[in-house]
NULO-613798 format. One record per residue (C-alpha): x, y, z; residue number from 1. Coordinates in steps of 0.02 Angstrom, whole numbers, padded with zeros to 5 digits. Layout:
N
+--------+--------+--------+-----+
:     xx :     yy :     zz : pos :
+--------+--------+--------+-----+
:      X :      Y :      Z : NUM :
...
+--------+--------+--------+-----+
//
This chain:
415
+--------+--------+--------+-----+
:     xx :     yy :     zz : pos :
+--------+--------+--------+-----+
:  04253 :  03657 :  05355 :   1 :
:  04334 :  03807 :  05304 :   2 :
:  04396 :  03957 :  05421 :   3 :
:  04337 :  04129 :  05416 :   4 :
:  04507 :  04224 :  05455 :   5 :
:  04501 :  04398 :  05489 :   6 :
:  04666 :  04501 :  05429 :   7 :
:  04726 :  04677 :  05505 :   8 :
:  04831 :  04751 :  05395 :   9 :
:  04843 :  04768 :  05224 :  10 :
:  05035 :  04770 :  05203 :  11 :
:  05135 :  04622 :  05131 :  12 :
:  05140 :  04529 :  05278 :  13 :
:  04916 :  04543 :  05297 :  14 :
:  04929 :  04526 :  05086 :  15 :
:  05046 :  04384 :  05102 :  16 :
:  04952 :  04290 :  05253 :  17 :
:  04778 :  04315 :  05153 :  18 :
:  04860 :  04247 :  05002 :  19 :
:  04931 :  04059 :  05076 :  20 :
:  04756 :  04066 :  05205 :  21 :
:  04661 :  04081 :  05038 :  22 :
:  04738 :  03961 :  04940 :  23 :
:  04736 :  03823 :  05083 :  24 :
:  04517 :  03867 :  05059 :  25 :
:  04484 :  03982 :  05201 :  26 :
:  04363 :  04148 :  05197 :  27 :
:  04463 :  04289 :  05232 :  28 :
:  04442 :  04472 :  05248 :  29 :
:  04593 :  04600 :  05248 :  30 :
:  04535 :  04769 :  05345 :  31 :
:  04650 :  04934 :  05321 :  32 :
:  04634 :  05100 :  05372 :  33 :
:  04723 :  05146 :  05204 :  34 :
:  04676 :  05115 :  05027 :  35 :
:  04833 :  05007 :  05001 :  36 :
:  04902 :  05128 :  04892 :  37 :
:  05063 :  05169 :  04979 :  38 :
:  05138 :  05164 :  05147 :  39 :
:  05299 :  05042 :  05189 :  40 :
:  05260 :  04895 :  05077 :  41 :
:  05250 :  05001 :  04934 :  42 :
:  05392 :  05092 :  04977 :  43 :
:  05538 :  04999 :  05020 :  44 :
:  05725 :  04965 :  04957 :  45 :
:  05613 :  04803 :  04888 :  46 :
:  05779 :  04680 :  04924 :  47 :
:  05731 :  04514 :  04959 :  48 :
:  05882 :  04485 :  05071 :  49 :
:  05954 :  04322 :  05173 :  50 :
:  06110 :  04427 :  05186 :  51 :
:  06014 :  04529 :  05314 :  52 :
:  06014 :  04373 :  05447 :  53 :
:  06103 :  04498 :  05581 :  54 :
:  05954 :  04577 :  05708 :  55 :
:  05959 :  04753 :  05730 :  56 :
:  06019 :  04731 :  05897 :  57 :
:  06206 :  04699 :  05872 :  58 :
:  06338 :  04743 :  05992 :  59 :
:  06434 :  04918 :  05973 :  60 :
:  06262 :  04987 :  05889 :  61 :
:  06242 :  05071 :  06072 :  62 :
:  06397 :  05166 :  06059 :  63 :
:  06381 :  05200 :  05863 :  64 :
:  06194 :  05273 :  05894 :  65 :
:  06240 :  05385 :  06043 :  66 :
:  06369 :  05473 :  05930 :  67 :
:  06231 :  05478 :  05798 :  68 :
:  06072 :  05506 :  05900 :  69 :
:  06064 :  05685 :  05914 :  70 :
:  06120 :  05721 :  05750 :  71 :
:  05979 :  05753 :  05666 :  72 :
:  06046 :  05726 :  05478 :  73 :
:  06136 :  05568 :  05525 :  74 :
:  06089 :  05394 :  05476 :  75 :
:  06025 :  05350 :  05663 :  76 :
:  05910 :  05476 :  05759 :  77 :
:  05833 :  05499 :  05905 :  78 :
:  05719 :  05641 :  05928 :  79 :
:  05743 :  05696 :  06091 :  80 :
:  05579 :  05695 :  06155 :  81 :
:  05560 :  05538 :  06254 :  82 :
:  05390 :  05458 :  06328 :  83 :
:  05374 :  05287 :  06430 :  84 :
:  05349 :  05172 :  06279 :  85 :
:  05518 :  05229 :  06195 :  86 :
:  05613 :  05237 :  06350 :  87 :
:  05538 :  05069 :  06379 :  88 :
:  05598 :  04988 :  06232 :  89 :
:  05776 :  05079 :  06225 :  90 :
:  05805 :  04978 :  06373 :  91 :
:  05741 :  04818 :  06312 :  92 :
:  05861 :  04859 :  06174 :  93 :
:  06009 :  04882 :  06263 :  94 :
:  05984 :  04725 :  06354 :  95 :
:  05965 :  04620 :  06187 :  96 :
:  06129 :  04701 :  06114 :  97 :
:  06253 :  04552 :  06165 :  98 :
:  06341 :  04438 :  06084 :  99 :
:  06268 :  04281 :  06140 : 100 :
:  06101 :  04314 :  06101 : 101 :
:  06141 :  04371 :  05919 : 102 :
:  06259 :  04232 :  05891 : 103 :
:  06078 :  04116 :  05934 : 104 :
:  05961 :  04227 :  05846 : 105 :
:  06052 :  04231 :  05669 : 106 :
:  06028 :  04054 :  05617 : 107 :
:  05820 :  04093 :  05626 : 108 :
:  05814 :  04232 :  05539 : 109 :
:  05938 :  04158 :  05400 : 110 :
:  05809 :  04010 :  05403 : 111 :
:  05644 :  04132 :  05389 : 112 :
:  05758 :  04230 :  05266 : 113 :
:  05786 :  04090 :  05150 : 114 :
:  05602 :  04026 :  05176 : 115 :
:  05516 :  04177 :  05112 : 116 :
:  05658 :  04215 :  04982 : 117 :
:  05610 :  04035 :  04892 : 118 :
:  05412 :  04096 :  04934 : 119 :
:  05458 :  04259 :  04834 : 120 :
:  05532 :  04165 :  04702 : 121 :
:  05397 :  04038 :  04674 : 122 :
:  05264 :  04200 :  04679 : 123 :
:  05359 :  04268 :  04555 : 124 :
:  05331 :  04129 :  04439 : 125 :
:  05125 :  04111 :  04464 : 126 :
:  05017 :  04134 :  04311 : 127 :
:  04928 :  04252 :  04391 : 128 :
:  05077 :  04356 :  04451 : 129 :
:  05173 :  04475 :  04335 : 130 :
:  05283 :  04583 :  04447 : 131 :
:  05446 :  04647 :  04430 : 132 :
:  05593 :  04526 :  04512 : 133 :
:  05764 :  04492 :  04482 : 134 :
:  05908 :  04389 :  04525 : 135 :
:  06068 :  04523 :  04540 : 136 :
:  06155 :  04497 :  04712 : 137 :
:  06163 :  04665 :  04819 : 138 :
:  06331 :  04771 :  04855 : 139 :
:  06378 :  04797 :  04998 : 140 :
:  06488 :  04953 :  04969 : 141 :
:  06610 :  05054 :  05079 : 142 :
:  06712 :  05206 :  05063 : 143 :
:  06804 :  05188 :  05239 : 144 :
:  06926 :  05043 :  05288 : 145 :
:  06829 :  05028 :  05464 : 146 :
:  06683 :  04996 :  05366 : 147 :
:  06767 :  04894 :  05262 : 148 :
:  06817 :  04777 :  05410 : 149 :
:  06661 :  04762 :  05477 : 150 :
:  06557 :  04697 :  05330 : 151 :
:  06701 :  04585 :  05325 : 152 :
:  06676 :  04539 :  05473 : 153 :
:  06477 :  04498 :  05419 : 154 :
:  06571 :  04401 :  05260 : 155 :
:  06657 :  04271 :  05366 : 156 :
:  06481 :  04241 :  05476 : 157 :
:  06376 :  04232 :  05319 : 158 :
:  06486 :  04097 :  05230 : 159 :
:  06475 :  03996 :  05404 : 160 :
:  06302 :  03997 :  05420 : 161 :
:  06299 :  03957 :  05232 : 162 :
:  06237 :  04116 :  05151 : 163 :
:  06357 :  04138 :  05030 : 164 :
:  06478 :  04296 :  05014 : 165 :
:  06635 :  04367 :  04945 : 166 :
:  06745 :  04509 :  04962 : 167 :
:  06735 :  04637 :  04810 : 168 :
:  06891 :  04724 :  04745 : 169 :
:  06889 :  04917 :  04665 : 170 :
:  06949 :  04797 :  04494 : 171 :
:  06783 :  04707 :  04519 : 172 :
:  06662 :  04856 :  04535 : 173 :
:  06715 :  04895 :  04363 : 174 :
:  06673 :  04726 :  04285 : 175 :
:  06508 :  04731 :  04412 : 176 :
:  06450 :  04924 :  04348 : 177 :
:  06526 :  04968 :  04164 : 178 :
:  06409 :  05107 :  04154 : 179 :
:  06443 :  05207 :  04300 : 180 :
:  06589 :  05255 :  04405 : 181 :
:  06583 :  05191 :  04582 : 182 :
:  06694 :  05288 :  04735 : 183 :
:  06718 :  05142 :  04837 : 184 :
:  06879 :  05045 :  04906 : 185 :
:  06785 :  04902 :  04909 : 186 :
:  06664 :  04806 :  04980 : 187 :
:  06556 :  04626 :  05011 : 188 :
:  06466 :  04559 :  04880 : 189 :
:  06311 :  04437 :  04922 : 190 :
:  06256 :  04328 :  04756 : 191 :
:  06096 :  04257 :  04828 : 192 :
:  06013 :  04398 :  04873 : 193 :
:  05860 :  04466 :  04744 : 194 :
:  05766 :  04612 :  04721 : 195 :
:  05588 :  04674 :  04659 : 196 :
:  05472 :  04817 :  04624 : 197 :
:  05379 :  04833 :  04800 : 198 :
:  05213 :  04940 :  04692 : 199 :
:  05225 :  04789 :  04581 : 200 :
:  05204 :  04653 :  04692 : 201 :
:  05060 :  04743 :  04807 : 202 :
:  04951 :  04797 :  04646 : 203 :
:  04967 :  04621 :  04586 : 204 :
:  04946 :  04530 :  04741 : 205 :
:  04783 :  04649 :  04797 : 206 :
:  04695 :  04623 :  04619 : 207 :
:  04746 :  04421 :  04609 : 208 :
:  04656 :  04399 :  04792 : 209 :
:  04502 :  04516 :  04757 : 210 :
:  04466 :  04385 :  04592 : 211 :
:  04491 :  04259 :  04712 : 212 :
:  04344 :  04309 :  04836 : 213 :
:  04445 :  04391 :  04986 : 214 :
:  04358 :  04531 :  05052 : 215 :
:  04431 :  04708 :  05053 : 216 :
:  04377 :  04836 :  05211 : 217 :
:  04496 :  05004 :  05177 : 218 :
:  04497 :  05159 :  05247 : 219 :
:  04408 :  05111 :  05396 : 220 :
:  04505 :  05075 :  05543 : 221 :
:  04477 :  04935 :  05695 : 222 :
:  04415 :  05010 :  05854 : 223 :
:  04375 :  04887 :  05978 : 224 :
:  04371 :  04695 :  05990 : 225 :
:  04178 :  04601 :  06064 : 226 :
:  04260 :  04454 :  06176 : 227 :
:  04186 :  04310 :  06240 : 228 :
:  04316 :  04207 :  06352 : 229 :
:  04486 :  04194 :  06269 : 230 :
:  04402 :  04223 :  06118 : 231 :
:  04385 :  04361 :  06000 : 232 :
:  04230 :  04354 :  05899 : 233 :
:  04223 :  04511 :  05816 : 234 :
:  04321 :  04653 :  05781 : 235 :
:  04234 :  04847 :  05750 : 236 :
:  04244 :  04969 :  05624 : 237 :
:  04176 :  05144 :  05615 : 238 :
:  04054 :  05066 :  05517 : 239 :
:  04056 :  04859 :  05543 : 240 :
:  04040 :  04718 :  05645 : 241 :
:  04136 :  04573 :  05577 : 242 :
:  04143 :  04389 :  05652 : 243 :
:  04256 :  04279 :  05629 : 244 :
:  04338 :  04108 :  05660 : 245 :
:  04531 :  04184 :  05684 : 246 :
:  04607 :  04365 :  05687 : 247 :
:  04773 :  04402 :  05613 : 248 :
:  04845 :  04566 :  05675 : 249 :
:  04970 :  04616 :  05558 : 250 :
:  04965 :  04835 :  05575 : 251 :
:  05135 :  04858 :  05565 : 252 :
:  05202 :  04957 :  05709 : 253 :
:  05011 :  05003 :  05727 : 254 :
:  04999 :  04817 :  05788 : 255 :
:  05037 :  04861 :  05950 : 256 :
:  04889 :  04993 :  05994 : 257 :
:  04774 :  04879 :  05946 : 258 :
:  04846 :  04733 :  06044 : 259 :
:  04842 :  04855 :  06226 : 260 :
:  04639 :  04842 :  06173 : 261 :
:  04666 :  04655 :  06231 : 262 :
:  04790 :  04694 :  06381 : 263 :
:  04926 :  04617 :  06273 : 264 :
:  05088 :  04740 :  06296 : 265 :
:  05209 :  04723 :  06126 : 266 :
:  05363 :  04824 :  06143 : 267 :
:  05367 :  04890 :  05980 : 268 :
:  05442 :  05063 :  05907 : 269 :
:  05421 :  05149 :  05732 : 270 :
:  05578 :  05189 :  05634 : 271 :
:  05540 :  05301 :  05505 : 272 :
:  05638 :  05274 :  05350 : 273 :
:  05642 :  05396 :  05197 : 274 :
:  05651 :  05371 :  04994 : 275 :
:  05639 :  05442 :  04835 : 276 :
:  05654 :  05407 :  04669 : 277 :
:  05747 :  05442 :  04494 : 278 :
:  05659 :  05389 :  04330 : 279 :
:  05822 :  05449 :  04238 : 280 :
:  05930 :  05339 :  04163 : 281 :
:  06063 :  05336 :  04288 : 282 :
:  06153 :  05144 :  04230 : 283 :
:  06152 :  05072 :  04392 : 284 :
:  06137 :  04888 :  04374 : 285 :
:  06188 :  04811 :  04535 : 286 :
:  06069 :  04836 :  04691 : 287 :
:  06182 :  04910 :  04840 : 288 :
:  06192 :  04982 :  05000 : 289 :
:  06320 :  05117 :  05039 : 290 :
:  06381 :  05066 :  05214 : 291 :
:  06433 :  05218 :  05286 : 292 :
:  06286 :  05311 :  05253 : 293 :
:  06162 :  05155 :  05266 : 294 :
:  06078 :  05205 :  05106 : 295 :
:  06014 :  05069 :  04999 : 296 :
:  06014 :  05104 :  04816 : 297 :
:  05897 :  04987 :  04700 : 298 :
:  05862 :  04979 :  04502 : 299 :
:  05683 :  04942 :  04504 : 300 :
:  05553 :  04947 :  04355 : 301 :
:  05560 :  05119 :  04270 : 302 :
:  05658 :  05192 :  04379 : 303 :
:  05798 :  05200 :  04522 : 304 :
:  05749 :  05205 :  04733 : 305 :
:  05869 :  05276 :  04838 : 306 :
:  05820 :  05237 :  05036 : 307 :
:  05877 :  05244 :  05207 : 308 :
:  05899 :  05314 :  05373 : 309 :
:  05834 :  05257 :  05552 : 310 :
:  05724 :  05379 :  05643 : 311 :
:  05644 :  05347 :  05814 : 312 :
:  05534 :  05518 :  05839 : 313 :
:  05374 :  05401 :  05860 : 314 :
:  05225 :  05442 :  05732 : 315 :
:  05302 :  05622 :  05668 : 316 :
:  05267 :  05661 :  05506 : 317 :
:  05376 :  05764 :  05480 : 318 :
:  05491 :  05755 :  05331 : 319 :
:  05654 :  05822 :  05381 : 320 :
:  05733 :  05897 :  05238 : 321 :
:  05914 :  05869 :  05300 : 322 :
:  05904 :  05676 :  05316 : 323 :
:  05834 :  05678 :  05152 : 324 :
:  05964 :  05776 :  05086 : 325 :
:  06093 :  05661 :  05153 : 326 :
:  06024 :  05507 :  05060 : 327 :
:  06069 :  05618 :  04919 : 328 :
:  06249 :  05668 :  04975 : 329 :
:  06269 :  05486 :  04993 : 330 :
:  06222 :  05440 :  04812 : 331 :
:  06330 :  05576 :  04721 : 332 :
:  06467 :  05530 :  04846 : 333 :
:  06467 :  05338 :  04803 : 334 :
:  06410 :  05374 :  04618 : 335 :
:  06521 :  05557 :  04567 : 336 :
:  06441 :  05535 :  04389 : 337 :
:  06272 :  05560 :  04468 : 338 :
:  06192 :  05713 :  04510 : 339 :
:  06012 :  05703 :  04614 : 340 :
:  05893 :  05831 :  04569 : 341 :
:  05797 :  05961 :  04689 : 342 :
:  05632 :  05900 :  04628 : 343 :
:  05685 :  05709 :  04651 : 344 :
:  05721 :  05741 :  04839 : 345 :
:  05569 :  05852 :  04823 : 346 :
:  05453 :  05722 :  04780 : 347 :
:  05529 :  05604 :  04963 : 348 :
:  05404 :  05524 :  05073 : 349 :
:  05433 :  05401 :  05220 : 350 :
:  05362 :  05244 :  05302 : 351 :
:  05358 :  05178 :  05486 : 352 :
:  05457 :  05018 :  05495 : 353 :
:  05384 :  04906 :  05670 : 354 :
:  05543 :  04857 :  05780 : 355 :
:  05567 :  04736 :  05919 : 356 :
:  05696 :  04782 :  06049 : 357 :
:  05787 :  04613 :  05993 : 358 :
:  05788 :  04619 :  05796 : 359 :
:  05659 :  04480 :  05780 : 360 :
:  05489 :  04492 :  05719 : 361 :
:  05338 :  04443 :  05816 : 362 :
:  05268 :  04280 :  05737 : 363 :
:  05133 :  04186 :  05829 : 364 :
:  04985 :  04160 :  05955 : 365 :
:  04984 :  04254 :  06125 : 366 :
:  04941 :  04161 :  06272 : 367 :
:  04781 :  04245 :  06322 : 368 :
:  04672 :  04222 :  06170 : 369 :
:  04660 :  04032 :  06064 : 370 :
:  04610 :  04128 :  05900 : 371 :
:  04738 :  04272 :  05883 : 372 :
:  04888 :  04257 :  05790 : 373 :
:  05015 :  04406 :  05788 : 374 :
:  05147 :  04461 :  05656 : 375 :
:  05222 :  04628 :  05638 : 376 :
:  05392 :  04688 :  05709 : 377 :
:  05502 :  04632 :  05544 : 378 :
:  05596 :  04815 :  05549 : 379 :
:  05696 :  04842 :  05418 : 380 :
:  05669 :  04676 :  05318 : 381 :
:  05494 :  04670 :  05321 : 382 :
:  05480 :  04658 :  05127 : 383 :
:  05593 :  04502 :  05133 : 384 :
:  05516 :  04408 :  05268 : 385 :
:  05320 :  04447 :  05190 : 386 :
:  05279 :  04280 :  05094 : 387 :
:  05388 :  04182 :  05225 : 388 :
:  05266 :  04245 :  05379 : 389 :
:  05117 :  04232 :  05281 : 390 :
:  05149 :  04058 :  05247 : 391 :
:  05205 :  04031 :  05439 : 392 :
:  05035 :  04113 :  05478 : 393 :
:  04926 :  04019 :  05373 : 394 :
:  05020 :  03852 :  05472 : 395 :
:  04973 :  03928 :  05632 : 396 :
:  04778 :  03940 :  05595 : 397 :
:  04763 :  03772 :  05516 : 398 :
:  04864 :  03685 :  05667 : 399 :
:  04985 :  03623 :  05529 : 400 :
:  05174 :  03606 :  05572 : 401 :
:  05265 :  03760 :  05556 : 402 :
:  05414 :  03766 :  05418 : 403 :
:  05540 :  03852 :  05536 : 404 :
:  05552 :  03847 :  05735 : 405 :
:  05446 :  03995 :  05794 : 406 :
:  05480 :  03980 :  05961 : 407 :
:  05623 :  04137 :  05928 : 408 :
:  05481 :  04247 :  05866 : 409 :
:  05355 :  04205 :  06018 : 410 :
:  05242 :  04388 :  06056 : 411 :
:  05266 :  04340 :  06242 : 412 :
:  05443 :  04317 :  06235 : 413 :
:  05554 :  04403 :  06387 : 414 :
:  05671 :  04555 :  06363 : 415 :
+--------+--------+--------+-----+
//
């Protein structure tokens, strides 16, 4: 008998989860109070990254972010304009910056990492699936020798925990970009890592599961739950009541409204990150982040993203110019043959990234209800972890065994 599975969210992680829940032969609806036009998941460095297997919450960030907090153009801000919720999870934050508990948290997200990354891979090869995705590595690229040292320092963990990486020479960035000069005096190079076309991927997926019968509900958002028990068996929209065998709540940092509905408390923060694009020919090949100014720059299909920054001022939507403007300043600094336009910056928008106070996503069933599963919380590696936690999802509903140890990613888990 097949399961009628209920998805909120309509980002890769709700896309990805309705894709593996559909295939397996379950019903499944995917409610969003977009259209699924834009919003993170299309609008994302699109890296598909196991280099990324350190959490957020690494010691030293505490002292790097209070000299950056109040800067307002900086790559870390605070607005300073707290509430209970943020000053809640700064301190759950602080307490998950140590040592020991990233030293045990890496190894799971390199596992969910390389999970989703072979997911990604096989998606990119389905029939049915023509989206932009390539194999190039990503630079990790410094200006400064104290930057230098520390991604070193992330060099020597990833080749121990068998991610593969190797130190870059100014000699090599030549051979690795012909066409463009790079500033740099060095920098880590990660082989294994890939990189797609986030509009791609969410245009295809949406259109390959609408010809496969799962049901679409946009721009109408959930307002209330009808429970019986430790059951859910319906959720409301301004407009419909829709029962169901499971609920998958998979919002994003929005995740975490809808969960105080059902008493459940999810420390959970947005972190607004900004992009914009060039569709010049600019002759970047290689994707790359530029350490210092934690700017990722990708080559995508028609054109070139250029993202970054980590802003905690809640649901603002404000688009601060000057951050903006620094993403640029970042680019021409790394890349002196490259000039960004007014009207590129012009044309920036932003997206809310969820984040845990430890790094980790939330991946799994709370204890108060037998047919709610919960994933959001991926932070800055959301796009890589997508097809891995909808596959871990789909596990979860049909009681099969999980392919990684989810016991890291628990909702209920202690701060």
């Amino acid at each position: 008998m097949s399961k009628h599975v209920v998805i909120v969210g309509g980002g890769i992680v709700g896309l990805c989860s309705a894709f593996f829940l559909c295939e397996a032969g379950c019903d499944v609806t995917v409610i969003d109070k977009s259209d699924l036009k834009s919003g993170t998941s299309h609008f994302n460095a699109g890296y598909i990254c196991p280099s990324h297997f350190t959490p957020l919450s690494t010691p030293g960030i505490i002292k790097q972010g209070l000299k950056w907090m109040l800067n307002s153009s900086s790559p870390f801000y605070i607005q300073p304009k707290f509430n209970a919720s943020l000053l809640s999870w700064l301190w759950a934050f602080k307490s998950s910056c140590t040592t020991k508990l990233v030293n045990k948290n890496e190894p799971h997200l390199r596992d969910l990492c390389q999970l989703s990354q072979g997911l990604f891979e096989e998606l990119s090869q389905h029939s049915a699936l023509a989206f932009h995705y390539e194999k190039k590595g990503l630079l990790m690229l410094c200006q400064t020798a104290q930057a230098l040292e520390h991604e070193l320092h992330t060099l020597r963990r990833a080749n121990a925990l068998g991610v593969g990486a190797k130190e870059i020479l100014p000699t090599d960035l030549k051979t690795m970009e012909p066409n463009v000069a790079v500033d740099a005096i060095g920098g880590v190079y990660f082989p294994n890592d890939h990189h797609s076309t986030p509009s791609d991927f969410m245009t295809q997926m949406k259109q390959y599961l609408e010809t496969n019968g799962v049901q679409f509900i946009l721009n109408e958002e959930v307002t209330h739950f009808n429970l019986k028990s430790n059951q859910i068996e319906s959720v409301y929209t301004s407009s419909k009541n829709i029962k169901a065998d499971d609920f998958v709540i998979a919002a994003g940092t929005w995740s975490a409204k809808l969960l105080k509905q059902l008493k459940l408390k999810l420390l959970l923060q947005p972190g607004k990150g900004y992009a914009f694009e060039s569709k010049r020919i600019l002759n970047i090949s290689t994707p790359s982040i530029l350490v210092e100014a934690k700017t990722a720059v990708t080559p995508m299909n028609g054109y070139t993203r250029f993202a970054g920054t980590m802003e905690l001022s809640g649901f603002d939507t404000k688009l601060r110019q000057n951050r903006i403007q620094a993403i640029g300043s970042a680019v021409e600094q790394f890349y002196p043959e490259i000039t960004i336009s007014k009207d590129e910056m012009a044309a920036a928008n932003y997206g809310y990234r969820p984040l845990s106070p430890d790094g980790m996503p939330y991946i799994g069933k709370p204890k108060n209800f037998q047919n709610l599963t919960v994933a959001t919380g991926h932070a800055m590696i959301g796009w890589t972890l997508g097809p891995g936690t909808g596959k871990l999802i789909s596990e979860l509903i049909l009681d099969q065994k999980t392919s990684v140890d989810l016991s890291p990613y628990h909702p209920n888990r202690k701060f």
